[in-house]
N, C-alpha and C positions, 0 to 999 in steps of 0.2 A: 295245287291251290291257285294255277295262274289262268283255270278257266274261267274267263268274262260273263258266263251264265251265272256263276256264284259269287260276282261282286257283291251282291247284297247281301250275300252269308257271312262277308268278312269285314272284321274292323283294323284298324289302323291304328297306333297310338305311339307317343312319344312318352317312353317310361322313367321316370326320372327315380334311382336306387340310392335311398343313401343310409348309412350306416347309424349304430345305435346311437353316435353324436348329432345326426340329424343332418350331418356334409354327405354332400354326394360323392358317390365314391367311384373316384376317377380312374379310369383305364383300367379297370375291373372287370374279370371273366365271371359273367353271369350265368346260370341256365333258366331258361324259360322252358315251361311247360304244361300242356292245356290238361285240365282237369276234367272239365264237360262244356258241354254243347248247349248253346241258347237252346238250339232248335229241338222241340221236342221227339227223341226218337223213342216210341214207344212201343209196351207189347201187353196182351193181360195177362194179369198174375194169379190167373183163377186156382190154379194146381196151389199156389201158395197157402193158400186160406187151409187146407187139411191139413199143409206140411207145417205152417207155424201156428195155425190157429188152435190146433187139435181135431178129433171126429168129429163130423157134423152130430149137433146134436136130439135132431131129429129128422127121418124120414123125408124126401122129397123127390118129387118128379126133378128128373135130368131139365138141365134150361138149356135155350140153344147157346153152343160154344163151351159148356161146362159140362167136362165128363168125370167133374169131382176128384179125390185126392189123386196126385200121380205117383205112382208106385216108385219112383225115384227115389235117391238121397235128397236131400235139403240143400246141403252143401256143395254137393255136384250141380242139381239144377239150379242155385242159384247163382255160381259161379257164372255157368252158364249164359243168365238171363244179365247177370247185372255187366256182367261185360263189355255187350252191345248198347242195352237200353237205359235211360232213365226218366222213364214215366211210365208209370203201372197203373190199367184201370183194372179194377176190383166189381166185382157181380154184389150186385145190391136189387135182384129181379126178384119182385115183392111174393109173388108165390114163392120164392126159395129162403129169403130173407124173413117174411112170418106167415110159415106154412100151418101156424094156428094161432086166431086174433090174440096177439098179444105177446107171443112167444116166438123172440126177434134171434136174428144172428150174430147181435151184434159184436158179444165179444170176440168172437173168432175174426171178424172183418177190422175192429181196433186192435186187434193184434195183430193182423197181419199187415194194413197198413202203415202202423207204426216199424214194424221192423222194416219195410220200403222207406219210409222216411228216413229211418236211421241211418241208411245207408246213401242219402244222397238223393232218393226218387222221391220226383211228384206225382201224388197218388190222386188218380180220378175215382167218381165213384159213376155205374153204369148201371139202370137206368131211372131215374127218379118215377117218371112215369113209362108206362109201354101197353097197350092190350095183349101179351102175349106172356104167359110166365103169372098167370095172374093166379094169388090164393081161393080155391072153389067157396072158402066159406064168404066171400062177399055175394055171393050172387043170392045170397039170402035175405040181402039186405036192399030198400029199397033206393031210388039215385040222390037223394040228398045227404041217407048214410052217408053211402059210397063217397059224395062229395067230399063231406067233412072228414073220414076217414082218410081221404088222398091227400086234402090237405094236412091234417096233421102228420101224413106218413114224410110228406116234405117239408113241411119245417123243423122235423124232431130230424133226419137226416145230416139236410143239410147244416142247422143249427148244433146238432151234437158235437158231428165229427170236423164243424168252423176250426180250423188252424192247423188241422191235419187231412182233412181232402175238402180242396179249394177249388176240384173243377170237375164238373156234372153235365152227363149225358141228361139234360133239363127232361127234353120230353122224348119218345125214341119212334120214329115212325109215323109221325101225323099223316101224312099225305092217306094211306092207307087207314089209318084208324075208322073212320066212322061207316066203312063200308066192310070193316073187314068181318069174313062170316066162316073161319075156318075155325068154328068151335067157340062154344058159349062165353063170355067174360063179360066182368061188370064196367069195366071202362073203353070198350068197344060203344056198349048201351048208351054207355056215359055221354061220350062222344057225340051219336048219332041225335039223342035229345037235347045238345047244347051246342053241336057246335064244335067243329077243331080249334078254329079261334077263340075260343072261349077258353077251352082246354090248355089251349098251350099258354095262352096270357096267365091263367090260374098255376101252373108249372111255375112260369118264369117268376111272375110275383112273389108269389109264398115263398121261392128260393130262395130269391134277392132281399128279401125283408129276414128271412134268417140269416144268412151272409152277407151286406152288402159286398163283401170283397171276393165273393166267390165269380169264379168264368163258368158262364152256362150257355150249352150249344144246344144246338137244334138239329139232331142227327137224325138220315133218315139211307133209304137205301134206293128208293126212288129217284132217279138223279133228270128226269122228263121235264115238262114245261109244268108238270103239276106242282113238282118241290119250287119250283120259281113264282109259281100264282100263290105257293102260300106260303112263302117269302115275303114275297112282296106285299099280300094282306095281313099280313103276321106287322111288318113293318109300318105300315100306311095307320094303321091300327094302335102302335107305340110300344110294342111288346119291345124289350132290352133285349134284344140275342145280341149274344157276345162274340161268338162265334158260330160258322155253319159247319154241319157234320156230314159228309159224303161217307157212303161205304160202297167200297169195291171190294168185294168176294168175288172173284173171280175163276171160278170152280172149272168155270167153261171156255178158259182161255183167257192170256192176257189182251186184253183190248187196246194196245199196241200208242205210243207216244202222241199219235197227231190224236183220236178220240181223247186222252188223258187232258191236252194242249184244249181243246175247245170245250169240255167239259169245264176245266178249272175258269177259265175267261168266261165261259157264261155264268159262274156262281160269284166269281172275283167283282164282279160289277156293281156290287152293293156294297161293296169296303169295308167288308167285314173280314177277319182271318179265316182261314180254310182249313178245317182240321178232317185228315182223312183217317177218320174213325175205325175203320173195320176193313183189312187189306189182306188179302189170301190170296196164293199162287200154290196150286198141286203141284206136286212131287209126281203125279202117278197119271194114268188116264185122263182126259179130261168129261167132263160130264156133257151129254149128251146136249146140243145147242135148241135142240127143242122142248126144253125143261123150259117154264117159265118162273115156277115157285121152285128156290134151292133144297128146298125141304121135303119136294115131293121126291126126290129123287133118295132112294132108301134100297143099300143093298149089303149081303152080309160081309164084302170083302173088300176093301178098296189098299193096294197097295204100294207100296212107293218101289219105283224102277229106276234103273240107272240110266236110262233114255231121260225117262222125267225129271230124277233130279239136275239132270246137265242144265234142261229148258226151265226150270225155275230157276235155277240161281242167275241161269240169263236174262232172263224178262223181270227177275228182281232186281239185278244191277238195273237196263234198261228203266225200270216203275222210279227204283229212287232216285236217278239221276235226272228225270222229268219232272218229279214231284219239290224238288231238292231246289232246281231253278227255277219254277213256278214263285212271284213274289209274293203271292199270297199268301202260299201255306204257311202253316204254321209248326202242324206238328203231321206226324207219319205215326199210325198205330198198327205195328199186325198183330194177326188175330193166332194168338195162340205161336208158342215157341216148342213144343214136341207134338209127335202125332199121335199122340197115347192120349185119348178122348177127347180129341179133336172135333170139332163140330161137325156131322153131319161121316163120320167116320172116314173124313177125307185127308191123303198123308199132306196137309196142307204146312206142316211144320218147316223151322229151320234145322229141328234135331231126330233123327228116329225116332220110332216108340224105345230102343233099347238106347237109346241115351246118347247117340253116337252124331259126330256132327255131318249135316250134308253139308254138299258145294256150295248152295245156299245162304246156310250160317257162313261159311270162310269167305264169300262174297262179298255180304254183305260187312264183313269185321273189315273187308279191306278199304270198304268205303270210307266208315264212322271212325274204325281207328287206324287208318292209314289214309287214304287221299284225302279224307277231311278232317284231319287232324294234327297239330304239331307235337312232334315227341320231343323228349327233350332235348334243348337245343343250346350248344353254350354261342353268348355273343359276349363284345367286349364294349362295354362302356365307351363315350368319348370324355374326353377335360371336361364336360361338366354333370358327368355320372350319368348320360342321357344313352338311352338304346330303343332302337326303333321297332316295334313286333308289331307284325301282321301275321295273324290268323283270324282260323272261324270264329264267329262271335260263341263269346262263352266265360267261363272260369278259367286262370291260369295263376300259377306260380312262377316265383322268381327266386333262386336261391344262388348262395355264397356261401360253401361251405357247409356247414350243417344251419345254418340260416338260413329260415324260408318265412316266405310269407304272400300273402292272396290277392290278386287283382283281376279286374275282369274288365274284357274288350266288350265296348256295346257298340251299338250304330251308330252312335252319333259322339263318342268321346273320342277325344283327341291325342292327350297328356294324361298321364299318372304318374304318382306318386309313390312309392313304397316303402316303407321304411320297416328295413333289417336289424330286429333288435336283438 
């Protein structure tokens, strides 16, 4: 915890403990210890929705990244997930979500997000808008349907599920939307006769009037001088992004610290937080560097090697410890934690398909729950019940005995208070 790159991940505070009379309780052995991390370490919890929602309850085309229920236990793979992470985005991709007008998924996705909350995660929801994953019965329908139908589909969203998922993949992929022609959809059209900027102002609005208090990003995978023109017209324009969204799937190789280093500094310049949305490293082969679209690339076997898993959990230590001193991030999402339908059938997991952990997962646990992390720690009070903790910014405990109770280091606090009743 005394590397200089991660100053800004750590607070400082002067904790003052005193007992159920409300005295500080002098030359007392304390333990301190962190509960969770500001920073958001995330992962999707697609496999969750079968496992606690129940069967889908009607037919749907596969979306990208979701290969539907994971043959798993519940309790093993949540063990698992909740481990590491705590922030879950959840698949809300409208063709899978109401794959017939009117006939939503909803209760399976409040059920599943709720048991993430219950246990401590913040649940995002992915993607409010997108061209891709789109229900075929809109294209029946002419563009101002389509309009109002989008709009309603985002404020009945994000308004329903307001106080249980607060933060939204807003719109997913503008840069590409109005050109894109790999297969018919109605908000592709949508696009091309209004405008991206139209589009994503219409996103952000209707989001933001159903939750003002909701965080809405602007996630894209484009990461060129285009996602930056329409940035910056998205901005100049007035549109609320709250945060920006990068994804690096990196099927084809990790693209190595310094790219990672001038990439983040080129999006950091708008003073916005940085959320790296969609973050994959193979286990296995990597995919051939003359692929341009991740999707074209389609084959029936792709499987994880013990050569590969060495070099991912390498270039994943590497990724996070770049992404980690980066000030702007915010949060880290990867994409999928087993390789049991996996997106694009790539062993891009932290855990086999059979359930089993790579070098990968034990990596990264040493990160999150060991180099950036305080276990429990006993200190001793001075004369005036005061004790000094420094750790990661986040949740911690202080206890005496069977006496506990909760404080949290932020950025800018200095002194707490706690009182042991």
């Amino acid at each position: 915890m005394s590397d200089s790159s991660l100053r800004h991940r750590m607070g400082r505070a002067t904790l003052v403990v005193r007992g159920p009379d409300r005295r500080p309780l002098a030359d007392q052995v304390v333990t301190v210890a962190q509960q969770r991390h500001s920073f958001a370490f995330g992962n999707i919890g697609f496999d969750f929705v079968g496992l606690v929602g129940g069967p889908e309850p009607e037919a749907a085309a596969d979306v990208e990244g979701f290969g539907g229920t994971n043959d798993g236990d519940l309790e093993r793979l949540g063990d698992l997930w909740l481990n590491l992470f705590n922030t879950a985005t959840l698949p809300f991709y409208w063709g899978r979500y109401e794959p017939r007008r009117g006939v939503t998924d909803a209760e399976r996705l409040t059920k599943t997000a709720r048991w993430f909350a219950e246990r401590g995660v913040t649940v995002k929801g992915h993607p409010l808008v997108w061209h891709t994953v789109q229900p075929p019965w809109l294209l029946d329908l002419d563009l101002d349907e389509v309009e109002r139908l989008l709009r309603a589909r985002i404020r009945d969203l994000v308004g329903g599920f307001a106080g249980l998922i607060d933060v939204w993949d807003a719109i997913n992929e503008a840069v590409i939307m109005p050109v894109f022609e790999n297969g018919d959809n109605a908000i592709t059209r949508l696009a091309r006769a209004r405008g991206r900027i139209y589009l994503v102002r219409m996103a952000f609005e209707e989001a933001r009037a159903a939750n003002p208090a909701a965080t809405l990003v602007l996630n894209d995978f484009d990461l060129s001088s285009a996602y930056e023109c329409l940035i910056e017209g998205l901005l100049e324009a007035g549109v609320g992004i709250d945060a920006i969204g990068l994804q690096t799937h990196m099927h084809q190789g990790y693209r190595g610290e310094e790219y990672m280093q001038r990439m983040l500094d080129r999006f950091a310049r708008y003073g916005l937080p940085l959320h790296l949305t969609e973050t994959t490293l193979v286990s296995g082969h990597l995919m051939p560097p003359h692929i341009e679209d991740l999707n074209d690339y389609q084959i029936p076997d792709w499987p994880t090697t013990a050569e590969g898993e060495a070099r991912q959990a390498a270039e994943l230590v590497r990724h996070y410890r770049s992404l980690v001193a980066h000030p702007a991030v915010q949060s880290i999402n990867y994409w999928g934690l087993t390789d049991h339908g996996a997106w694009l059938g790539a062993p891009a997991g932290l855990v086999r398909a059979d359930g089993s952990r790579k070098p990968s997962y034990d990596a990264l646990e040493a990160l999150i729950n060991g180099e950036w992390w305080l276990p429990p720690t006993d200190m001793r009070t001075d004369a005036d019940g005061t004790v000094a903790v420094e750790g990661f910014l986040g949740d911690y405990t202080v206890s005496v005995g069977d006496r506990t109770e909760r404080f949290t280091l932020g950025p800018t606090q200095t002194t707490a208070t706690v009182d042991l009743d």
